[in-house]
DRENKE-707364 format. One record per atom (N, C-alpha, C): residue number from 0; residue in one letter; atom name; z, x, y. Coordinates in nm, 2 decimals. Each point is the difference from the previous one (the first is absolute). Layout:
NUM_A_CA_Z_X_Y
...
***
This chain:
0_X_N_-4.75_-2.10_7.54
0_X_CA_0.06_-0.12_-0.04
0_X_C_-0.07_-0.06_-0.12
1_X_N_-0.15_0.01_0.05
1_X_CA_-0.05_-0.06_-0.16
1_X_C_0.04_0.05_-0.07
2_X_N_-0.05_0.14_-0.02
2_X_CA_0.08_0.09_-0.14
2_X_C_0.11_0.01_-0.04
3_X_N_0.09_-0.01_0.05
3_X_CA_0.09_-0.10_-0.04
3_X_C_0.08_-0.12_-0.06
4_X_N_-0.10_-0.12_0.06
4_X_CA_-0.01_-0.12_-0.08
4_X_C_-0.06_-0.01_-0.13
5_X_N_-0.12_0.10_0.03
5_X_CA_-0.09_0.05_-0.15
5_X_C_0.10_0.01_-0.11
6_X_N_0.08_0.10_0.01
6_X_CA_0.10_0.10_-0.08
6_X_C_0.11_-0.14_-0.03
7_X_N_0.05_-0.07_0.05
7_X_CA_0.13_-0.04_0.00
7_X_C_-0.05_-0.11_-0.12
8_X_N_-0.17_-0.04_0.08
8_X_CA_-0.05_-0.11_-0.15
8_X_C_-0.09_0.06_-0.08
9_X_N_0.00_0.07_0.00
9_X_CA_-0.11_0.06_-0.16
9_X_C_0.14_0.03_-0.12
10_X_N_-0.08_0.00_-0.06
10_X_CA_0.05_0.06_-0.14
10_X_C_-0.08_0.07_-0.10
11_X_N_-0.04_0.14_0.03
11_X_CA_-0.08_0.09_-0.09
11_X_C_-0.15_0.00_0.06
12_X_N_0.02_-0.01_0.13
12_X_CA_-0.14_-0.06_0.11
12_X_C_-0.09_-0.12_0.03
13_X_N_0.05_-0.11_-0.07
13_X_CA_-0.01_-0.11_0.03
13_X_C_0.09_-0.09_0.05
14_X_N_-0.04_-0.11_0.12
14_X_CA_0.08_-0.12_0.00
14_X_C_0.08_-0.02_-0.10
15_X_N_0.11_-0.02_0.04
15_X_CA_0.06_-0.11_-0.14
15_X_C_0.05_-0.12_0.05
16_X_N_-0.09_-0.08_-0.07
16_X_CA_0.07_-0.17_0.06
16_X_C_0.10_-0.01_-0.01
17_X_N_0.11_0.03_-0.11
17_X_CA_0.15_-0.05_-0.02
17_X_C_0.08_0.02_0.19
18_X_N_-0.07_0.15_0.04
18_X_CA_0.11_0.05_0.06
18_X_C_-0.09_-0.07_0.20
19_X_N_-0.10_-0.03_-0.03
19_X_CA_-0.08_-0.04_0.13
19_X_C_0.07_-0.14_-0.02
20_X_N_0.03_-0.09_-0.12
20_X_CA_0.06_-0.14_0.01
20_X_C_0.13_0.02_0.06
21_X_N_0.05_0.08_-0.09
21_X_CA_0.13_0.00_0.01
21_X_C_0.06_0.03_0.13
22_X_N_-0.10_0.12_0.07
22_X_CA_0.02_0.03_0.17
22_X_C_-0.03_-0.15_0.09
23_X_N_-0.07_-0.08_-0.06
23_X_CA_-0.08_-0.09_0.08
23_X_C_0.12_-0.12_0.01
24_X_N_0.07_0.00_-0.11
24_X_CA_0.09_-0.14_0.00
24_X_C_0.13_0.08_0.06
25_X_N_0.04_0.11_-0.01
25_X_CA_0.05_0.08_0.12
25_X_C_0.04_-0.05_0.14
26_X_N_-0.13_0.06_0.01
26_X_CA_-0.01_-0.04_0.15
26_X_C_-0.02_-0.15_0.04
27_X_N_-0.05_-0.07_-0.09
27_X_CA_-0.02_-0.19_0.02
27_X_C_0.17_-0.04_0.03
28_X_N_0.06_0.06_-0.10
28_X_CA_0.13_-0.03_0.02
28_X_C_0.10_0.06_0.06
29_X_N_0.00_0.06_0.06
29_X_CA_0.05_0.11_0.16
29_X_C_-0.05_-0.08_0.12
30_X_N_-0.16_-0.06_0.02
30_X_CA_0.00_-0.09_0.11
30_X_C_0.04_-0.13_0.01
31_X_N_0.03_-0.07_-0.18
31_X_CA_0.07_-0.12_0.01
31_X_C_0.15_0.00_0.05
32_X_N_0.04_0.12_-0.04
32_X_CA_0.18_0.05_0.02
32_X_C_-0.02_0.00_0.16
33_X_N_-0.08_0.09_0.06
33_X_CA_0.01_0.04_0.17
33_X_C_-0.04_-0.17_0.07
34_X_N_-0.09_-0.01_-0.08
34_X_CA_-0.04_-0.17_0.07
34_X_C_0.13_-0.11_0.01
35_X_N_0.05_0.01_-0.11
35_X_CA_0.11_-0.11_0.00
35_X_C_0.14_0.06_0.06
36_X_N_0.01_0.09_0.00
36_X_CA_0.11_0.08_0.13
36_X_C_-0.03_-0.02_0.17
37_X_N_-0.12_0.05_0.03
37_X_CA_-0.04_-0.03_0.13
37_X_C_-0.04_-0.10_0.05
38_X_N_-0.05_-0.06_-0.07
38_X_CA_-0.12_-0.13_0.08
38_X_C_0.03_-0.13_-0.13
39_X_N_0.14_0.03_-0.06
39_X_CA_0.05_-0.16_-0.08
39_X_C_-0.13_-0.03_-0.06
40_X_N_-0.07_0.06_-0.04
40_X_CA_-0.11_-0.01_-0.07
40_X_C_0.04_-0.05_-0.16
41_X_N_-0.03_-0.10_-0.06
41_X_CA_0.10_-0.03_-0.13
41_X_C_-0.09_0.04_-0.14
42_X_N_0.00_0.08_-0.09
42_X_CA_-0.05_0.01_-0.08
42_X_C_0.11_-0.05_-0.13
43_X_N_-0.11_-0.10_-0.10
43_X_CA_0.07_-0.08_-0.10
43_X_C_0.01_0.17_-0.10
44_X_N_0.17_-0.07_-0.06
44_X_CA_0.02_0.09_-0.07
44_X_C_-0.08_0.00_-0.13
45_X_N_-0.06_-0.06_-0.07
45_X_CA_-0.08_0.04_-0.15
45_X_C_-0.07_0.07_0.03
46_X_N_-0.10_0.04_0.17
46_X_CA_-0.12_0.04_-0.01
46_X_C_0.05_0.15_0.05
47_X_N_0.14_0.01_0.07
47_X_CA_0.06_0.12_0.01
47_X_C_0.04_0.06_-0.13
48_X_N_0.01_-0.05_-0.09
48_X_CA_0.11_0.02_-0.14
48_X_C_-0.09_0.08_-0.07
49_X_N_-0.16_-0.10_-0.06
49_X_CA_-0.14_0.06_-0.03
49_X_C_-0.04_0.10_0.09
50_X_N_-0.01_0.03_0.10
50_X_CA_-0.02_0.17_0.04
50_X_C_0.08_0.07_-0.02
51_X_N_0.13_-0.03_-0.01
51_X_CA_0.15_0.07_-0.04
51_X_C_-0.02_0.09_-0.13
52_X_N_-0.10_-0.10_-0.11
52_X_CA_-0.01_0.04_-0.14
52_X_C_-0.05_0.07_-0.04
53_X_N_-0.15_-0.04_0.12
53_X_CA_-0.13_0.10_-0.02
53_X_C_0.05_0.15_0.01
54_X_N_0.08_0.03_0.11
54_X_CA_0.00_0.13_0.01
54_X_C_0.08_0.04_-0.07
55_X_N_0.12_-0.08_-0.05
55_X_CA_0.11_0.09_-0.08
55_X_C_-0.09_0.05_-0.11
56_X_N_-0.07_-0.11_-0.04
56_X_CA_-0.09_0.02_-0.16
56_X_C_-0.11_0.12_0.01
57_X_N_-0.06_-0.01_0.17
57_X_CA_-0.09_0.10_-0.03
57_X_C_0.01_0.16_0.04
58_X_N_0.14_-0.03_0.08
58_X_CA_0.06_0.11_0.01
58_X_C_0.05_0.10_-0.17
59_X_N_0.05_-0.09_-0.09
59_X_CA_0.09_0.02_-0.08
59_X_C_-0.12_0.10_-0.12
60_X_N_-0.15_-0.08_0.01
60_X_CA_-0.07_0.04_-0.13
60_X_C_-0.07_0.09_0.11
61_X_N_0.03_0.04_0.11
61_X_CA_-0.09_0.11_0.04
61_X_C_0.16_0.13_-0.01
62_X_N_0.07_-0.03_-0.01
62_X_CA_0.15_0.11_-0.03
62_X_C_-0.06_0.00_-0.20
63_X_N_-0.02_-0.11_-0.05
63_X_CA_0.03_0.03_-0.11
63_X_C_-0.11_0.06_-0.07
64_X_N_-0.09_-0.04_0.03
64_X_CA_-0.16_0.13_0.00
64_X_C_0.06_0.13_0.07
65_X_N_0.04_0.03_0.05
65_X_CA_0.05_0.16_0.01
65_X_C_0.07_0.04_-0.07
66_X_N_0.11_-0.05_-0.05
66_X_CA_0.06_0.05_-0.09
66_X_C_-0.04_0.02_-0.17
67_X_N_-0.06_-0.12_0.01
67_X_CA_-0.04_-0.03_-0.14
67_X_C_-0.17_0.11_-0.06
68_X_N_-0.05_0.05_0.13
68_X_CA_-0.08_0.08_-0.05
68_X_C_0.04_0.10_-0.10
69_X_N_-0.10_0.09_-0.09
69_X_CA_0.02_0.06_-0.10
69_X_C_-0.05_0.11_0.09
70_X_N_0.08_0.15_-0.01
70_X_CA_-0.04_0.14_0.08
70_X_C_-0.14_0.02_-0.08
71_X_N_-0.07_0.12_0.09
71_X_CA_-0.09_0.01_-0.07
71_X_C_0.02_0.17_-0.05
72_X_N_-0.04_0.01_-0.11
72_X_CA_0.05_0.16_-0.04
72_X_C_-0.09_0.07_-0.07
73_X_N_-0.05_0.11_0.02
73_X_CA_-0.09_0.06_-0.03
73_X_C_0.01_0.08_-0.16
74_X_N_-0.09_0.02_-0.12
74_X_CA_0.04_0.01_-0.12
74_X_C_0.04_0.13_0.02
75_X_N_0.05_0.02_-0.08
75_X_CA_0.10_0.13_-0.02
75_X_C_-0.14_0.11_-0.05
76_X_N_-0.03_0.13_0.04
76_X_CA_-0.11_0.06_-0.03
76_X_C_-0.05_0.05_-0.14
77_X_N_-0.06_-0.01_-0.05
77_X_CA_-0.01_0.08_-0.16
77_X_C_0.01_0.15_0.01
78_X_N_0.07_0.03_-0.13
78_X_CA_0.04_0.15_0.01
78_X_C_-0.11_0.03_-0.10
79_X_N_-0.11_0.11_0.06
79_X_CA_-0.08_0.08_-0.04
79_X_C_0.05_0.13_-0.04
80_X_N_0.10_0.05_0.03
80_X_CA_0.04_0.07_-0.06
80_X_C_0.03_0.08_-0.12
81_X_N_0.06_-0.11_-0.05
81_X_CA_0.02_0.00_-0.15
81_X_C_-0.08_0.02_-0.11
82_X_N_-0.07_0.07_-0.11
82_X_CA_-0.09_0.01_-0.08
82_X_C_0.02_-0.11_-0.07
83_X_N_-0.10_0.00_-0.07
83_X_CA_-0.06_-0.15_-0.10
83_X_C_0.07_0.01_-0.14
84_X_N_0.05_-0.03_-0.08
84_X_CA_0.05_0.02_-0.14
84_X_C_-0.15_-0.03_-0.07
***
């Protein structure tokens, strides 16, 4: 299970904060949602709205860091072959 959680938040073998925040306000806002279903528990909406953001936002630049990377490509080899003029 750790190894797991490792993988799901690393990015290239490190922590990445975007995606440990963005899991964190996640789950903040899944127990405000279960809280105020079960136990009338009332959470004000602005402070639901601002977690709401956090993750769409840090969801979105951890989608758009993946895409947006540049491949990495290896140079094409020199042809020794050929004689020298």
């Amino acid at each position: 299970m750790k190894k797991f959680l490792t993988s799901l938040l690393s990015s290239e073998g490190k922590v990445s904060t975007k995606r440990l925040i963005s899991l964190l306000a996640f789950v903040m806002m899944c127990i405000g949602f279960i809280a105020n279903l079960f136990w009338d528990f009332t959470i004000e909406e602005h402070i639901y709205r601002a977690m709401e953001w956090i993750v769409e936002i840090g969801m979105g630049t951890i989608v758009a860091e993946r895409f947006g990377k540049n491949p990495t490509t290896t140079p094409p080899p020199e042809n020794t072959d050929t004689p020298e003029n």
